[in-house]
C-alpha positions in Angstrom: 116.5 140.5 105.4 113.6 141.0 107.9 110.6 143.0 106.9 111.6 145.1 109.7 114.4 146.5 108.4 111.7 147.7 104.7 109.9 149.7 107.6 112.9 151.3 109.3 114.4 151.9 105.7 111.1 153.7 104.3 110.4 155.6 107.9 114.2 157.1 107.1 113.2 158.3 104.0 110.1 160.1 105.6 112.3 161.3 108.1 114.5 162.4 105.4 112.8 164.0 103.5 110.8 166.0 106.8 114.3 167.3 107.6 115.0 169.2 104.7 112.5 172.1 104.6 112.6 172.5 108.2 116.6 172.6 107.9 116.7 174.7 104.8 114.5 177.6 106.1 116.3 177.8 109.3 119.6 178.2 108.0 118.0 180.7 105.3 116.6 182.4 108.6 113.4 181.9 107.6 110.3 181.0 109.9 108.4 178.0 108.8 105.8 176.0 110.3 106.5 173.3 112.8 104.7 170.5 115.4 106.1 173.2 117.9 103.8 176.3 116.4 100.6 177.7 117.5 98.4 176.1 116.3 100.7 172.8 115.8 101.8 172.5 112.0 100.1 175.8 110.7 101.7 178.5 112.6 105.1 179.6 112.1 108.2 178.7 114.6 111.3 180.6 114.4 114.3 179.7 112.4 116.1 178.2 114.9 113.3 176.1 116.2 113.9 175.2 112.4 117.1 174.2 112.1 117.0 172.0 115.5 113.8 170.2 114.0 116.0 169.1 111.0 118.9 168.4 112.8 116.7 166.1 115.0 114.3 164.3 111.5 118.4 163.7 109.9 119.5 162.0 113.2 116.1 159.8 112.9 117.0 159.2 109.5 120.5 158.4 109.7 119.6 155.8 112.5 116.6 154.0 110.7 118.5 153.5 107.3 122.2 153.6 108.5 121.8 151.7 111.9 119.2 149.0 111.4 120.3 146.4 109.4 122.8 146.5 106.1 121.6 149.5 104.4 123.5 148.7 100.5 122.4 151.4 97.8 122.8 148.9 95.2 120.1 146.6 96.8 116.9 147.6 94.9 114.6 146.4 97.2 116.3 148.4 100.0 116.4 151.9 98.0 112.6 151.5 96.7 111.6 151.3 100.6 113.5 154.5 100.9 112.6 155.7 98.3 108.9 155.0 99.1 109.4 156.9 102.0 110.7 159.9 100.1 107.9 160.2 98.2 105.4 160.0 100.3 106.9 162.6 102.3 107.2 164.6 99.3 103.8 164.6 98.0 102.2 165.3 101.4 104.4 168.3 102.5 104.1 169.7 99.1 100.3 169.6 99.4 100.4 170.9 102.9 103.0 173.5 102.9 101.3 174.3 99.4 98.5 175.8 101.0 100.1 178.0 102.7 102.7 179.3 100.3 100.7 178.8 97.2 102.1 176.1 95.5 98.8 174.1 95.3 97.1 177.1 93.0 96.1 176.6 89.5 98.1 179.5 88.6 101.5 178.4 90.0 101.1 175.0 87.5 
């Protein structure tokens, strides 16, 4: 497999993982911060700016893990890269979207 494919595979797990808040709080009708705010990323876009942002990070996902190259869940290697991905994702939204809903205080541990 090309090293190519690691990059696509861990990108789609970023991707992934990006869609889901933005997703989740628009169907919920919640407003939630977005690149499309003012000021970018801090600022809070509407719900249905929301749900379209998700929609768009799962069609990026789906086409970096499920299009490039042979994407097999029971290749290790493959589903680490991924799974790299969704980490790194994870930790940085929840430090960033933590500071604005409180989930980087002491008293929240």
């Amino acid at each position: 497999m090309e090293s190519t494919h690691y990059v696509a595979y861990f990108f789609g797990g970023v991707f992934l993982t990006n869609a889901v808040p933005h997703f989740v709080s628009g169907v919920m009708g919640r407003p939630f911060q977005s690149p499309f705010a003012t000021p970018s990323g801090v600022g809070l876009s509407s719900s249905t700016v929301n749900v379209l942002w998700g929609f768009f990070n799962f069609v990026i996902a789906y086409l970096l893990i499920c299009r490039v190259g042979n994407f097999d869940l029971r290749s290790s290697d493959q589903v680490i890269a991924t799974g790299l991905g969704v980490l790194l994702m994870s930790v940085m939204a929840a430090r960033m979207f933590g500071r604005f809903h409180g989930g980087n205080s002491p008293d929240n541990a």
